[in-house]
C-alpha positions, 0 to 999 in steps of 0.5 A, a space after each residue: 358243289 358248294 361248301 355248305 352242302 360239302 360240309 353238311 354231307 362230310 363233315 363227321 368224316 371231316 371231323 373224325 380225320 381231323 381228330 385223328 390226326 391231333 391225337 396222332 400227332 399228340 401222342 408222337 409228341 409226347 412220347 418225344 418229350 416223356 419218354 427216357 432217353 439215356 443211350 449207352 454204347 452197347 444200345 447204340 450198337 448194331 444188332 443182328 440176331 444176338 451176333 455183331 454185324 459180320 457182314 455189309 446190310 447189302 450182301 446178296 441172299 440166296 435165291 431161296 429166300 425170295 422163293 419162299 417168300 413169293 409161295 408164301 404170297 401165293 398160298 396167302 392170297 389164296 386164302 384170301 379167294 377161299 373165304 369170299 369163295 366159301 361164303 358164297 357157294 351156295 349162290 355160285 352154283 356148280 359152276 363157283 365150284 369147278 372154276 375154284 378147283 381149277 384154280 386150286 389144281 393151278 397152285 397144287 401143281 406149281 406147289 409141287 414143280 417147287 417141291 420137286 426143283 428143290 425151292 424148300 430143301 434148306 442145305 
């Protein structure tokens, strides 16, 4: 492929990220250069919930935390099946329908064996 014909197929794409990235970098300057900065001590400090840091940034949580952070994913992402799933029922047929009530009786059940194993009780 010669240049000219690149050129001619992508250059608006060409000059749209071109563009982009001068105003992007524009903008990080000027921010730099306009923008106030008067640190203090108190803004200086570290922050942590409105209380002074207690212990070390890399102390162990406790396994819940990651639990429900993995059932929040999982019940994200099934959203994100549901909405394509929705649209197109109509073209998907009976056989669209049974496959997402499976996969949705899947999460059901592991959303309850979580329930059960007590993943969500907070102590």
């Amino acid at each position: 492929m010669s240049p000219e014909i690149f050129l001619e197929d992508y250059f608006s794409i060409v000059l749209f990220l071109l563009i982009a990235l001068i105003l992007s970098c524009g903008f990080i300057f000027l921010n730099f250069m306009l923008s106030p900065s008067k640190p203090d001590p108190e803004k200086l400090s570290p922050y942590e919930c409105g209380f002074e840091p207690f212990n070390d940034s890399r102390m162990e949580f406790d396994v819940r935390f990651y639990l429900v952070a993995i059932l929040f994913i999982i019940f994200d992402l099934e959203i994100a099946f549901l909405f394509p799933w929705a649209i197109s029922l109509g073209k998907i047929g009976i056989f669209g329908f049974v496959s997402m009530m499976i996969f949705l009786a899947i999460l059901t059940i592991g959303f309850i064996y979580e329930w059960k194993k007590g993943a969500l009780d907070w102590e």
